[in-house]
C-alpha positions as a Markdown table, in Angstrom:
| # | Residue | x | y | z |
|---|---|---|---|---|
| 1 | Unk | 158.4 | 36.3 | 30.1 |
| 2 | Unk | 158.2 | 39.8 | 31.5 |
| 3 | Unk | 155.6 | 40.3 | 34.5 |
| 4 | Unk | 152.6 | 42.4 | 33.9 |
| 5 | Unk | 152.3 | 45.8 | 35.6 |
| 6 | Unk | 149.1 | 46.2 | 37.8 |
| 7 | Unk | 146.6 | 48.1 | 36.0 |
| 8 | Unk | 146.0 | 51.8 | 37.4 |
| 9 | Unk | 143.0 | 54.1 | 36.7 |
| 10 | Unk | 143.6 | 57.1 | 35.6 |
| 11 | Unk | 143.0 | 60.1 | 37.1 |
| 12 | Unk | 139.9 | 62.6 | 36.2 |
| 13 | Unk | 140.3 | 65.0 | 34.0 |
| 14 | Unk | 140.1 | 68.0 | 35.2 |
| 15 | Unk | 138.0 | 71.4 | 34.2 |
| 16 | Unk | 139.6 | 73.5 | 31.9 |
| 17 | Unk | 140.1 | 76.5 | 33.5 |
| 18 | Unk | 138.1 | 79.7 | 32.4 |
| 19 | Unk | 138.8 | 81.8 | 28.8 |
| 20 | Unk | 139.3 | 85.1 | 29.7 |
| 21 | Unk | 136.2 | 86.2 | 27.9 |
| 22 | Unk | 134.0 | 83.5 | 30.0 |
| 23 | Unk | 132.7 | 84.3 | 34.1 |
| 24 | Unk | 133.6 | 82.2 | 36.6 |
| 25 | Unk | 130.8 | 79.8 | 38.0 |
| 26 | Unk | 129.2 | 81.9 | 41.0 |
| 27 | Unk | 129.1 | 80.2 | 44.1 |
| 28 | Unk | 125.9 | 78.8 | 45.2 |
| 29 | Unk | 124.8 | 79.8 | 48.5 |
| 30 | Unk | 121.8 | 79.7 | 51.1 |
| 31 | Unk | 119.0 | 81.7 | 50.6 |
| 32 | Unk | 118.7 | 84.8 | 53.2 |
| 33 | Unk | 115.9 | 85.1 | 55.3 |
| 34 | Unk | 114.1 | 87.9 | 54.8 |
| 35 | Unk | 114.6 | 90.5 | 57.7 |
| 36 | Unk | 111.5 | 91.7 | 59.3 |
| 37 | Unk | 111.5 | 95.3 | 61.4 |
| 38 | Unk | 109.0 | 95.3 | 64.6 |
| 39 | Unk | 107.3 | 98.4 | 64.3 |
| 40 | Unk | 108.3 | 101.4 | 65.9 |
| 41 | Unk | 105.9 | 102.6 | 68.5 |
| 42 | Unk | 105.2 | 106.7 | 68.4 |
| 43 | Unk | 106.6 | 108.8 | 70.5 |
| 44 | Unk | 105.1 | 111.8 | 72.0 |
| 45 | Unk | 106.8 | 115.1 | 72.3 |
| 46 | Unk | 106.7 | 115.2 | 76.4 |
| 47 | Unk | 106.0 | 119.3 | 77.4 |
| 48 | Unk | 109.1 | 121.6 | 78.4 |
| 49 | Unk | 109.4 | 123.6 | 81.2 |
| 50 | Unk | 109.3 | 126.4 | 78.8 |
| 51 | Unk | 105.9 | 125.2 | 77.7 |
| 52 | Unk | 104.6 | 124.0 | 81.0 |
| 53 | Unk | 105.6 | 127.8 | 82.0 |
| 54 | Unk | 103.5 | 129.5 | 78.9 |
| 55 | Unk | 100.5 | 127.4 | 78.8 |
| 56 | Unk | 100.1 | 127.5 | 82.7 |
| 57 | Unk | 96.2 | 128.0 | 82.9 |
| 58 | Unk | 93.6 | 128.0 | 86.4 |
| 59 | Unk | 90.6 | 126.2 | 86.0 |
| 60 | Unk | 87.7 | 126.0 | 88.5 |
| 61 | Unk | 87.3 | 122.9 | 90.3 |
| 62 | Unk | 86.3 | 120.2 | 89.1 |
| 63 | Unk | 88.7 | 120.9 | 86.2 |
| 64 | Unk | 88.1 | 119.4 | 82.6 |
| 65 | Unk | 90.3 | 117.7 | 80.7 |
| 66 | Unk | 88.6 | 118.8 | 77.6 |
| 67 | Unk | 89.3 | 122.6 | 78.7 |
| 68 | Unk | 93.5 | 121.8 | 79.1 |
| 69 | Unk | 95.3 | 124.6 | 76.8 |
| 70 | Unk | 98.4 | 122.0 | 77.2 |
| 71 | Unk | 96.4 | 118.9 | 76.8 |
| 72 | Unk | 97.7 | 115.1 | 78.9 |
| 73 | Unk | 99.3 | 112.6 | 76.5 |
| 74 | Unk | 96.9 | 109.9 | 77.3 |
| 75 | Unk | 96.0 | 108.3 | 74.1 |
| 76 | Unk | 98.6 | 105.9 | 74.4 |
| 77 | Unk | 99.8 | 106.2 | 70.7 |
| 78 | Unk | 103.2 | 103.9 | 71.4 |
| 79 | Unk | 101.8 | 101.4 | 73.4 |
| 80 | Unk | 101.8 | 97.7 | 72.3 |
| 81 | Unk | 99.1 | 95.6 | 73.3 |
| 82 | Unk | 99.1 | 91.7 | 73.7 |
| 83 | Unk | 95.8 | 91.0 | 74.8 |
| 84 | Unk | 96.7 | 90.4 | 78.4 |
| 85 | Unk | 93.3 | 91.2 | 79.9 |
| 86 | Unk | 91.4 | 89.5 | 77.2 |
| 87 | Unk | 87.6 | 88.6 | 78.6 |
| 88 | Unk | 88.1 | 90.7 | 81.8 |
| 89 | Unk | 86.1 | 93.0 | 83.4 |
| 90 | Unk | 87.5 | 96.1 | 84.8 |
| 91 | Unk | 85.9 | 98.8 | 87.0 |
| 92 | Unk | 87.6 | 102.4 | 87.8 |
| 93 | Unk | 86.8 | 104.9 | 89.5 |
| 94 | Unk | 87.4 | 109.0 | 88.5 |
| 95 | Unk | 88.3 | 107.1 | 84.8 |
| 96 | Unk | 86.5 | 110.3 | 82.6 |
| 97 | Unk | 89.7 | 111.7 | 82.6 |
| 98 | Unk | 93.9 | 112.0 | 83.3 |
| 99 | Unk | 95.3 | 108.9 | 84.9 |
| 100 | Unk | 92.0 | 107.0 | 84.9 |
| 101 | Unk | 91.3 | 107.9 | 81.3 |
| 102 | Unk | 94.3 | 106.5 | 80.6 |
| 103 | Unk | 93.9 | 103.3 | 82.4 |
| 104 | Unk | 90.6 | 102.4 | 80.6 |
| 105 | Unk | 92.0 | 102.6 | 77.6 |
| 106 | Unk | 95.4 | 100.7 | 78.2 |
| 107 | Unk | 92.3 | 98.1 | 79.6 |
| 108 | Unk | 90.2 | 98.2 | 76.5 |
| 109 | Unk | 93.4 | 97.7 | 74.3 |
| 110 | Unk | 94.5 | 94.6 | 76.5 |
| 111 | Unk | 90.7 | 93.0 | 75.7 |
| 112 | Unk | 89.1 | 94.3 | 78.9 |
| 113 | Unk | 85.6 | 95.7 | 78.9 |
| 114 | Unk | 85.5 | 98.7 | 81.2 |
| 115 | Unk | 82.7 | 100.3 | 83.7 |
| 116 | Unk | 83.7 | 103.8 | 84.0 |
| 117 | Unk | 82.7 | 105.4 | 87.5 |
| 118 | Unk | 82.9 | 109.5 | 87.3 |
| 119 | Unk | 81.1 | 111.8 | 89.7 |
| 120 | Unk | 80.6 | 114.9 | 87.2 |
| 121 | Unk | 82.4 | 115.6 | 83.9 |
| 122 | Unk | 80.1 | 114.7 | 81.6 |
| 123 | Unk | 82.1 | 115.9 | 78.5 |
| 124 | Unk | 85.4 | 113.8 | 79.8 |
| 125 | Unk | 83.2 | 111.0 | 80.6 |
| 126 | Unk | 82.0 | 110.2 | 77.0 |
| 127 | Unk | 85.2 | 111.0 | 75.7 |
| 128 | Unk | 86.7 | 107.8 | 77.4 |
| 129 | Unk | 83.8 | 105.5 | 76.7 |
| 130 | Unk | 84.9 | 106.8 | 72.9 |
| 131 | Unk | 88.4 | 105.9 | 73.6 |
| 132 | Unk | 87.3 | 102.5 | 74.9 |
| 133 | Unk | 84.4 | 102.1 | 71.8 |
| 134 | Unk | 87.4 | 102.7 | 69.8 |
| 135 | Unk | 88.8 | 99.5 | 70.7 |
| 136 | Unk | 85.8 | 97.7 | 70.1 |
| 137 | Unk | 84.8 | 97.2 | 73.5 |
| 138 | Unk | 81.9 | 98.1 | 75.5 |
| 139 | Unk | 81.9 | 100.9 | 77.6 |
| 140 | Unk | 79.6 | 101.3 | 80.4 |
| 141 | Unk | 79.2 | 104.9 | 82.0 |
| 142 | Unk | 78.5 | 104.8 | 85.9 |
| 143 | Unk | 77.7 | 108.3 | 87.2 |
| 144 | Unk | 77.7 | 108.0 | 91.2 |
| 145 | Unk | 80.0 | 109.3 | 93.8 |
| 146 | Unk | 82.1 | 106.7 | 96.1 |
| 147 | Unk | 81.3 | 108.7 | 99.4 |
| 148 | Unk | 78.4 | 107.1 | 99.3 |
| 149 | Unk | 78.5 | 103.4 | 100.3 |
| 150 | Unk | 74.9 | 102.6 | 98.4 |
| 151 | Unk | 76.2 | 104.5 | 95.1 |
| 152 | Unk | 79.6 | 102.1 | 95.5 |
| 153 | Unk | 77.5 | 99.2 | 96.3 |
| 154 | Unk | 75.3 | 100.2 | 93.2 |
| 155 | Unk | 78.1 | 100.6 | 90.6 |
| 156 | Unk | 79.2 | 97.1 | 91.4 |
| 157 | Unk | 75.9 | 95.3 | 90.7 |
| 158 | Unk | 74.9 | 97.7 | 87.7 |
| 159 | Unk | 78.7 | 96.6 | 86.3 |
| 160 | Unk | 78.4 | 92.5 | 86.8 |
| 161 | Unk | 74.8 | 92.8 | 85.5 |
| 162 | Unk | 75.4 | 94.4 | 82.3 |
| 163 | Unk | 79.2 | 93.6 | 81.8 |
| 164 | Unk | 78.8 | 89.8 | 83.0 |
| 165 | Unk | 81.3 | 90.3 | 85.8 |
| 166 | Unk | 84.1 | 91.6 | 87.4 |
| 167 | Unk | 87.8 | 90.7 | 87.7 |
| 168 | Unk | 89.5 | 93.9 | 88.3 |
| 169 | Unk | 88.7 | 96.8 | 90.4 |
| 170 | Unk | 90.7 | 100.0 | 89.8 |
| 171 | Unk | 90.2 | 102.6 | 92.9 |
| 172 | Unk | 91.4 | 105.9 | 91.5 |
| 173 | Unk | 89.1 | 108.7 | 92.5 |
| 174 | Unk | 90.7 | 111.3 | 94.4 |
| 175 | Unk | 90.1 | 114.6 | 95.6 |
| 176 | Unk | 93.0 | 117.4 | 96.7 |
| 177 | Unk | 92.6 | 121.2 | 97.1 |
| 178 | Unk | 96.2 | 122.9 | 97.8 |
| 179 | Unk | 96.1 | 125.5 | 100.9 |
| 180 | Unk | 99.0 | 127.5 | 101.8 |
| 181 | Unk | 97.8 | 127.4 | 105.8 |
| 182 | Unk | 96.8 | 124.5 | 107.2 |
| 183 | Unk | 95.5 | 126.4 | 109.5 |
| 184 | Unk | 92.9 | 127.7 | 106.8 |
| 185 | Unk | 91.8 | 123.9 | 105.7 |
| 186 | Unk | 87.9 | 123.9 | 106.5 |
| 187 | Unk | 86.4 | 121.1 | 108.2 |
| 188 | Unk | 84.2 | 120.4 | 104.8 |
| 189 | Unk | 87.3 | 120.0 | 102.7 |
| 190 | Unk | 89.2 | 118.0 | 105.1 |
| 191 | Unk | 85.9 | 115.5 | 105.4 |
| 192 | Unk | 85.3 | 115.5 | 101.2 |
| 193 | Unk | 88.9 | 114.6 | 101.1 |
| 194 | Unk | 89.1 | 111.3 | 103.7 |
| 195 | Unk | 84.8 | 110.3 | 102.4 |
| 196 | Unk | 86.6 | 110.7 | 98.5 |
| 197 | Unk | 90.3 | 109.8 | 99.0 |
| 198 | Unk | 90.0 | 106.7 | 101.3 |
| 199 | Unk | 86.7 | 105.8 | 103.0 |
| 200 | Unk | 85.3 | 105.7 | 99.0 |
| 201 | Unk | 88.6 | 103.0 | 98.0 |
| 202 | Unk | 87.3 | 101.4 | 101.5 |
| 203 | Unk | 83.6 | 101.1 | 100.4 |
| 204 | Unk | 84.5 | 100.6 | 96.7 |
| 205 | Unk | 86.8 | 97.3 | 97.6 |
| 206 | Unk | 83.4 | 95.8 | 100.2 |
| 207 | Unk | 81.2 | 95.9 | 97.1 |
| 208 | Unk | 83.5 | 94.5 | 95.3 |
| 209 | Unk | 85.0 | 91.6 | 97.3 |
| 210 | Unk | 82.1 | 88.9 | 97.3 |
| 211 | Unk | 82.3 | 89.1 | 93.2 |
| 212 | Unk | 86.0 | 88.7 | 93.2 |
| 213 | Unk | 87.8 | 85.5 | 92.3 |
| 214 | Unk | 91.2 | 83.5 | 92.7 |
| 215 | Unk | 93.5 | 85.6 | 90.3 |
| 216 | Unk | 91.7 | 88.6 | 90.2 |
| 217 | Unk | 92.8 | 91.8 | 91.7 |
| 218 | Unk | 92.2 | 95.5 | 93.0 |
| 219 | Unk | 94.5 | 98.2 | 92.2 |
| 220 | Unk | 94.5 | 101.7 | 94.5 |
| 221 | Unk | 96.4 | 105.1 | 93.2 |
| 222 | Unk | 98.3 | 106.4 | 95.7 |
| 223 | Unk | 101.1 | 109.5 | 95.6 |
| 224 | Unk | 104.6 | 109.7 | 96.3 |
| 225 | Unk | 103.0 | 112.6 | 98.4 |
| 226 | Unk | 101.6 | 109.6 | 100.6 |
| 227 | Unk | 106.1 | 108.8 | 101.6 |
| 228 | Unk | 107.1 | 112.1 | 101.7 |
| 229 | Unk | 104.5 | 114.6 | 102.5 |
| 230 | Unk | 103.8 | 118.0 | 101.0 |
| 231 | Unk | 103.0 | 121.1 | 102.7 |
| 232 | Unk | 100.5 | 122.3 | 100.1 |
| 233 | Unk | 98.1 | 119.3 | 100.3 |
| 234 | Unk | 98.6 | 118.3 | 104.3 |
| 235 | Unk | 95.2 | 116.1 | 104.4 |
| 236 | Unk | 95.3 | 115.1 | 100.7 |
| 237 | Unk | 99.0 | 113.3 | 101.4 |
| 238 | Unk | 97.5 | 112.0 | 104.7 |
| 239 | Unk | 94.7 | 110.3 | 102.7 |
| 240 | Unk | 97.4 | 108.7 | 100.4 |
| 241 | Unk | 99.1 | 107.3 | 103.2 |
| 242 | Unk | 96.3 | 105.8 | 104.2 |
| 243 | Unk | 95.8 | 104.5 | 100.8 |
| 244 | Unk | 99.3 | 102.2 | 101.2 |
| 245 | Unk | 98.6 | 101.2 | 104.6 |
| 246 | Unk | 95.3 | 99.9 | 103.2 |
| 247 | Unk | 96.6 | 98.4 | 100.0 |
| 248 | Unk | 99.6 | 95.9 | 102.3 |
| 249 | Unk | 96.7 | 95.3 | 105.0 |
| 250 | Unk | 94.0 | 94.0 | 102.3 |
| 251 | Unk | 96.9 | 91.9 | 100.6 |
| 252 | Unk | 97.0 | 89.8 | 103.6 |
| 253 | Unk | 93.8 | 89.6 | 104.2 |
| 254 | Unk | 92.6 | 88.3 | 100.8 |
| 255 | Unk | 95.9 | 86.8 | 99.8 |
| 256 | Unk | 94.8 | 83.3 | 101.2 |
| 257 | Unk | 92.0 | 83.8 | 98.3 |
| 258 | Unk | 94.2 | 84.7 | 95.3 |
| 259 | Unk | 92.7 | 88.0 | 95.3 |
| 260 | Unk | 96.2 | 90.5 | 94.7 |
| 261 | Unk | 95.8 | 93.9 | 95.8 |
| 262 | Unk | 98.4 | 96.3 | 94.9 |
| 263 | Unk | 98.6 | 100.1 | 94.6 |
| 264 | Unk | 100.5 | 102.2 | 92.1 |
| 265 | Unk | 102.2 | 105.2 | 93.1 |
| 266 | Unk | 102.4 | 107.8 | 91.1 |
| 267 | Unk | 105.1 | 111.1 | 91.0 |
| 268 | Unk | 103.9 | 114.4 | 89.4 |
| 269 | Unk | 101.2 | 113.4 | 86.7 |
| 270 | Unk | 99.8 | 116.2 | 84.5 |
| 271 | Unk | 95.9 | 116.1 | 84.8 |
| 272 | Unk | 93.0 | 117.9 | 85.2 |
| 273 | Unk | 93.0 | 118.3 | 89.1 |
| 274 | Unk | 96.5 | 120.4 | 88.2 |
| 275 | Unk | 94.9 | 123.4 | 87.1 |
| 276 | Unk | 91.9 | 123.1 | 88.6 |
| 277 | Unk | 93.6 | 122.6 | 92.7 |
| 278 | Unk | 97.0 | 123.8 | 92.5 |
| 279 | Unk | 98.3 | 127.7 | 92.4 |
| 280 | Unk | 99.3 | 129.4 | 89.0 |
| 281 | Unk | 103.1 | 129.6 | 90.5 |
| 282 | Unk | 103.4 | 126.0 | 91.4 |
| 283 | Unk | 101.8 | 124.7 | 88.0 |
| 284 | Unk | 104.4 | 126.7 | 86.0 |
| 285 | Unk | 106.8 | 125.1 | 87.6 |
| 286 | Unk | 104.9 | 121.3 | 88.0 |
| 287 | Unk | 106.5 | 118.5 | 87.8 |
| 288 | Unk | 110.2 | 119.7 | 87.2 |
| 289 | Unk | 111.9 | 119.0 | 90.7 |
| 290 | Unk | 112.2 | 115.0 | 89.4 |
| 291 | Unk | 115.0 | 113.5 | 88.5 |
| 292 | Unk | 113.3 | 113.5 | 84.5 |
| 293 | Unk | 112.7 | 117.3 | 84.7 |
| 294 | Unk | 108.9 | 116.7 | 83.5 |
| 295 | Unk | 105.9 | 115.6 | 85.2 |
| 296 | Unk | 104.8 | 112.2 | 84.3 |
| 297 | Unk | 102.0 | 112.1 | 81.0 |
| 298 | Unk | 99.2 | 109.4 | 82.4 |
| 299 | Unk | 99.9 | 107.1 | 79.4 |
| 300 | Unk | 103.4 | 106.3 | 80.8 |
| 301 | Unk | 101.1 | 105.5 | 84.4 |
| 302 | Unk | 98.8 | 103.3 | 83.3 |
| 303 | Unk | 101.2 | 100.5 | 81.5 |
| 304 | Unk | 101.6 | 100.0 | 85.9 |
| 305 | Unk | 98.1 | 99.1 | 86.1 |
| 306 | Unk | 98.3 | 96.5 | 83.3 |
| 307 | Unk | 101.0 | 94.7 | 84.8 |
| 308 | Unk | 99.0 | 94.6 | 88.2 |
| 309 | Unk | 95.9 | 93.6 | 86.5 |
| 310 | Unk | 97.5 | 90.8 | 84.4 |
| 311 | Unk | 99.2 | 87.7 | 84.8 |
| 312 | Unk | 102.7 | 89.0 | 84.6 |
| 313 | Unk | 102.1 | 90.4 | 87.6 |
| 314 | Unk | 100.4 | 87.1 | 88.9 |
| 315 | Unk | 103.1 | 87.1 | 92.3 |
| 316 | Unk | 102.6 | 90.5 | 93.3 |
| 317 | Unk | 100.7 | 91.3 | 96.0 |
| 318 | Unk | 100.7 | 94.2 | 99.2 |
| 319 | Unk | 103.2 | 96.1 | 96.2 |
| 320 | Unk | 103.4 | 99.9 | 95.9 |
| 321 | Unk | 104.3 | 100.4 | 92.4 |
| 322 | Unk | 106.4 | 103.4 | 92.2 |
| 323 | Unk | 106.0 | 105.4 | 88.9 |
| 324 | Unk | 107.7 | 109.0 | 89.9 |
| 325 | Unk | 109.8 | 110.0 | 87.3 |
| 326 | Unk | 112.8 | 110.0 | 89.8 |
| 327 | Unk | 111.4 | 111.4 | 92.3 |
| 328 | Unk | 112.4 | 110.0 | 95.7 |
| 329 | Unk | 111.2 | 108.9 | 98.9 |
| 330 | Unk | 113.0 | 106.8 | 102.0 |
| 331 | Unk | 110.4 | 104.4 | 101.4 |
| 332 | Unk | 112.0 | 103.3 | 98.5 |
């Protein structure tokens, strides 16, 4: 009897392949994510030397921004906020108009509520407490004059009782007058310059101090002017020298209280005091000896203070910021 073969399964049939006239399964694949573009900030057109040269205008001192033929980029159209000063309270000083202007808004658009110290300009003053409405926050207006102790000391109480407080302090008043002789400076101007440029930051930071907590901060504007001199403005650059010296010596002293105190220091900036200080031949020409070619707008300054004033800039302290377009100094 013959032995039985082991049973075996047989294979699977396979798919009959595809009539010409019939498509071929399509393969199934993951779904793609759909790509998302982060929006493109604006860019402003910066001014030309060409431009700088043809719109070159004297004003009389103190200048207004709202009578600029060639008008400061300080609206900060391609700047990004992230809310990085969210429930602070900011005071600066000479903010009714260029660099200062600038800085309040930058604030208001980081969540800060702003005190806005100006001396005259009542036209530029309201213009930034728009700016800083705009943002839907409030805005309060402090008409006084830092050569005055009492007017400093009063700014700071009329800004914690109606704001609720103050965590940042911004010291950017200034004063400059060019003079070809320094010879010809007059004792007045020499005096408004120190009382504005660095007895006011002086005053300005004593008010200030006792209200001031661990992680809050003071911010000076200084001048590359400050490291390398210019003839034209002999007593304004000394003032802005002064102005660093103070900003490293007030670092140590409060650093023990996590109070920072940091100063940004700026190249050529186009603003009001420009055309209202400088001679028609050297605002022609303003700004273009920097490695850029173009003087600084104050929206591309105040993104300096924002860092200073925030918590990414939580470890820097006794820093002098330098924003100058290329402009150089030994110092840095």
């Amino acid at each position: 009897m013959a032995a039985k073969k082991p049973a075996t399964k047989a294979a699977p049939a396979r798919p009959a392949p595809p009539t010409p006239d019939e498509p071929k399964p399509a393969k199934k694949t993951a779904p793609k994510a759909a790509a998302t573009k982060a929006p493109v900030p604006k860019r402003e057109k910066r001014p030309t030397a060409a431009q700088m040269k043809e719109h070159a205008q004297k004003l009389p001192y103190p200048a207004k921004q709202a009578d600029m033929k060639l008008q400061p980029d300080s609206n900060l159209s391609g700047y990004l906020p992230a809310g990085k000063l969210k429930g602070k309270i900011a005071l600066i000083t000479g903010a009714d108009s260029g660099i200062g202007r600038a800085v309040a808004l930058a604030f208001a658009m980081e969540g800060a509520d702003v005190a806005v110290l100006y001396n005259e300009n009542d036209v530029d003053a309201r213009e930034t407490q728009r700016l800083v409405e705009g943002q839907k926050r409030r805005c309060l207006l402090l008409k006084l004059d830092v050569r005055d102790p009492e007017q400093c000391k009063q700014a700071v109480r009329r800004t914690t009782k109606e704001l609720g407080g103050l965590n940042v302090l911004v010291n950017n008043a200034a004063f400059q007058m060019a003079q070809e002789k320094f010879e010809d400076i007059s004792e007045e101007q020499i005096r408004r310059t120190f009382d504005t440029n660095i007895l006011g930051y002086i005053w300005m930071a004593q008010a200030a101090i006792p209200h001031l907590r661990k992680g809050d901060s003071i911010i000076n504007t200084g001048s590359i002017v400050g490291l390398t001199g210019i003839p034209l403005l002999i007593d304004y650059a000394s003032t802005k020298s002064a102005i660093h010296a103070f900003t490293k010596s007030l670092a140590q002293y409060l650093g023990e209280k996590g109070i920072r105190v940091n100063c940004v220091v700026p190249g050529p900036v186009w603003t009001p005091n420009i055309p209202g200080t400088m001679p028609r031949e050297e605002i022609e020409k303003f700004g273009h000896e920097v490695a850029l070619k173009r003087p600084g707008q104050p929206e591309e300054i105040a993104p300096a203070y924002v860092l200073l004033a925030s918590q990414d800039g939580s470890f820097m302290t006794g820093s002098l910021v330098h924003v100058t377009g290329g402009k150089m100094s030994s110092d840095q």
